[in-house]
C-alpha positions as CSV (number, residue, x, y, z in Angstrom):
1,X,-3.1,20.8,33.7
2,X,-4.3,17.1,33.6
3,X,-2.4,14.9,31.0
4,X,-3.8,14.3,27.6
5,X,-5.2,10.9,27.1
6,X,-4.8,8.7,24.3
7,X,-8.3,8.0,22.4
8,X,-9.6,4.1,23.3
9,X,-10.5,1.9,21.0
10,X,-12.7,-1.0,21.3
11,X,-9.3,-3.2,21.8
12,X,-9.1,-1.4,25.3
13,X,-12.3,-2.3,25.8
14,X,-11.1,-5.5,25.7
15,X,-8.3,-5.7,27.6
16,X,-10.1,-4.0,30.3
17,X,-12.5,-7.1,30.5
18,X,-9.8,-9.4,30.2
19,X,-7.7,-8.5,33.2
20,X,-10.3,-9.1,36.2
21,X,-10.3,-12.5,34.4
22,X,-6.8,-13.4,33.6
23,X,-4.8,-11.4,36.1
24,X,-1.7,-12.4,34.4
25,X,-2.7,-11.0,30.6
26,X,0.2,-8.7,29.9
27,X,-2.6,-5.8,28.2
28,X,0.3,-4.7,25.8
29,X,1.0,-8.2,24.3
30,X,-2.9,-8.8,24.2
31,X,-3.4,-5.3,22.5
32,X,-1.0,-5.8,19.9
33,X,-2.0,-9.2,18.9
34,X,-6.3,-8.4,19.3
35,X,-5.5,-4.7,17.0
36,X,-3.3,-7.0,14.2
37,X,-6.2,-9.3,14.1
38,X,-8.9,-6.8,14.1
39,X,-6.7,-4.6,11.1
40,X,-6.6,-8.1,9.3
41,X,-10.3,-8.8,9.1
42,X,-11.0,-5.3,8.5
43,X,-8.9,-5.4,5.2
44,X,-9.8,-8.9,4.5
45,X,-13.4,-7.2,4.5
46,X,-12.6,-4.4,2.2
47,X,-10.8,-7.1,-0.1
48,X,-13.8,-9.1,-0.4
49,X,-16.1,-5.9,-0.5
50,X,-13.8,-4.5,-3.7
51,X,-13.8,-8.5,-5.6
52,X,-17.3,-8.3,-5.2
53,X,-17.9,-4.7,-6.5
54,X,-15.4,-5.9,-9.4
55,X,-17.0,-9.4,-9.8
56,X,-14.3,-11.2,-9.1
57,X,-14.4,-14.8,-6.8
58,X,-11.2,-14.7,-4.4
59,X,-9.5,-17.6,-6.9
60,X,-10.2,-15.7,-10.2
61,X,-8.1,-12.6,-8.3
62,X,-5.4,-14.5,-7.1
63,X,-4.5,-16.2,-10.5
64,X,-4.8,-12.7,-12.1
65,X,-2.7,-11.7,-9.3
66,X,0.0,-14.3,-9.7
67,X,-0.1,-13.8,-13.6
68,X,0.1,-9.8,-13.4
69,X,3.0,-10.5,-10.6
70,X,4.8,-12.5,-13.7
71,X,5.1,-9.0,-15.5
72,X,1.1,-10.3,-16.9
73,X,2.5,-13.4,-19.2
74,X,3.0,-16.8,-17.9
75,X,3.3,-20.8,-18.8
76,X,0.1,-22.5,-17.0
77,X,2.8,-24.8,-15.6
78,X,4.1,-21.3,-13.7
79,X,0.9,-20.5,-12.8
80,X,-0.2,-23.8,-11.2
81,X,3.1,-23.8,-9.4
82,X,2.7,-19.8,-8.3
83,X,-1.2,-20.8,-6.8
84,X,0.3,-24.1,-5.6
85,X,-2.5,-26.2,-7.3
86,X,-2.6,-28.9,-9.8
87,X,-2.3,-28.3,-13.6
88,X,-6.0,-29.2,-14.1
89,X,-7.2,-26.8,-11.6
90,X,-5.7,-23.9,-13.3
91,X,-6.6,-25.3,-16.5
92,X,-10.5,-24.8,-14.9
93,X,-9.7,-21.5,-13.9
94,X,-8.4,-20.5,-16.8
95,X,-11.4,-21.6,-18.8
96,X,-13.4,-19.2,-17.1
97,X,-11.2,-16.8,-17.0
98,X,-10.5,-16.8,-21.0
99,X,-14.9,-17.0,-21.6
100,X,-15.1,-13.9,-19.1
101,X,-12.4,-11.7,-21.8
102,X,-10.0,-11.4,-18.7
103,X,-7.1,-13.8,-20.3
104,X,-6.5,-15.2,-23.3
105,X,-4.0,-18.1,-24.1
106,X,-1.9,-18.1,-27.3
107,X,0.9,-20.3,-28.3
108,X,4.4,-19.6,-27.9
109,X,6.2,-17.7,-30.4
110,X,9.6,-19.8,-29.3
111,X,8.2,-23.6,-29.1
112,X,4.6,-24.0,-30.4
113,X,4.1,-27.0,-28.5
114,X,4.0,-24.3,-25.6
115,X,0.7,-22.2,-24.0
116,X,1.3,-18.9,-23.2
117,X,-1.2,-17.1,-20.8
118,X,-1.5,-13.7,-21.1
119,X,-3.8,-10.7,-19.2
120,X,-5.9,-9.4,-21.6
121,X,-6.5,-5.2,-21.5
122,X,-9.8,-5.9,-19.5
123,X,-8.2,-8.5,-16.8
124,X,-5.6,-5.9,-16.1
125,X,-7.7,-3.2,-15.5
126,X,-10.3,-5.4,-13.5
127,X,-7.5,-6.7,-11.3
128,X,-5.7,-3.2,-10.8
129,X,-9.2,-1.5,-10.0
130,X,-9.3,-4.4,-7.2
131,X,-5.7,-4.0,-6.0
132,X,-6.6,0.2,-6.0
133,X,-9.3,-0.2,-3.4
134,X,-7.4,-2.5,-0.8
135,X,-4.5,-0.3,-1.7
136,X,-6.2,3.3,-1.0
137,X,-8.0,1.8,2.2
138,X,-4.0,0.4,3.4
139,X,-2.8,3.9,2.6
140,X,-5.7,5.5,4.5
141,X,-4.9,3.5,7.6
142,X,-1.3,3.9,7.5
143,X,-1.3,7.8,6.5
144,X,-1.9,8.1,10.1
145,X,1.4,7.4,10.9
146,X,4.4,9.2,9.7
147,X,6.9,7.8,7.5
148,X,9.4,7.3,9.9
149,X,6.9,5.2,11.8
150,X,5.2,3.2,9.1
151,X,9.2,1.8,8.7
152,X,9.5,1.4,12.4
153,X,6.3,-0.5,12.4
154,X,7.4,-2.4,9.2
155,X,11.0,-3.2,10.8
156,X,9.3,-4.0,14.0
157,X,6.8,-6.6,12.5
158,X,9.2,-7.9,10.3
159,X,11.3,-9.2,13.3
160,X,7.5,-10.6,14.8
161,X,7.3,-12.5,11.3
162,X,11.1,-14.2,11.4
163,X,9.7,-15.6,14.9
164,X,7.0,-16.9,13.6
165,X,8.6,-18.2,10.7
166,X,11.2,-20.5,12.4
167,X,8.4,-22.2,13.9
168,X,8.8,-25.7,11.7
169,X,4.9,-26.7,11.7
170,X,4.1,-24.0,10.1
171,X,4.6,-22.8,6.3
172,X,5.3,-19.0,5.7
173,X,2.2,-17.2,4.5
174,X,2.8,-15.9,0.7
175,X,-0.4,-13.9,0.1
């Protein structure tokens, strides 16, 4: 009885081409690192798919996002800092944000000289209906694996990342 074969995927494809070409392409590095690019614009796709369907521009999420991740309450000047933008730009965003029903901005109950912004009912459930697609679809990818292995993998990228990291020139990706 012949050995079962793994299913291809288009990566192996790819490496296949490759190695005629570059005789000294180790497939399993070039595999690994063409599949983790591949997986990242696939769920970069079904993030921008799930902003559109929500009508959401990729800067309106990620200040709802940074403001849900402060527990869906923050000072601007937390929010400018969290984005890593300056106070007027968040001030802009905010504006449209505020006229669209998805925050509101009130004045602090402790110092009145302070803003408080604050995720309205509507801006949390239009930026958890967002998070719920790329969510499922990471589920849905990952379910293939068993729990054991989704940690292996997790452990095992986590020591690629700490790599890549300690590389000076450039800054740790924050999402």
């Amino acid at each position: 009885m012949a050995p079962t074969e793994e299913p291809r995927d288009w990566t192996d494809e790819h490496v296949a081409r490759w190695q005629p070409v570059l005789p000294d392409l180790d497939p399993v590095v070039e595999g690994a690192v063409t599949r983790m690019k591949k997986l990242s614009v696939h769920l970069r796709r079904v993030r921008e798919q799930s902003l559109a369907d929500f009508d959401l521009e990729r800067h309106e999420f990620d200040t709802l996002h940074k403001l849900a991740g402060r527990g869906g309450s923050a000072a601007p000047s937390e929010l400018a800092q969290d984005l890593d933008l300056a106070p007027a730009s968040v001030t802009g965003r905010l504006d449209a944000l505020e006229k669209r029903g998805l925050v509101r901005r009130t004045q602090s109950t402790t110092d009145r000289r302070r803003v408080v912004v604050e995720l309205t009912p509507a801006g949390h459930e239009t930026w958890l209906g967002a998070m719920d697609v790329l969510g499922h679809e990471e589920y849905r990818l990952l379910g293939t694996l068993t729990a054991e292995e989704r940690t292996q993998l997790n452990d095992l990228l986590r020591r690629v990342m700490l790599v890549a990291e300690e590389n000076a020139g450039v800054e740790p990706w924050h999402g």
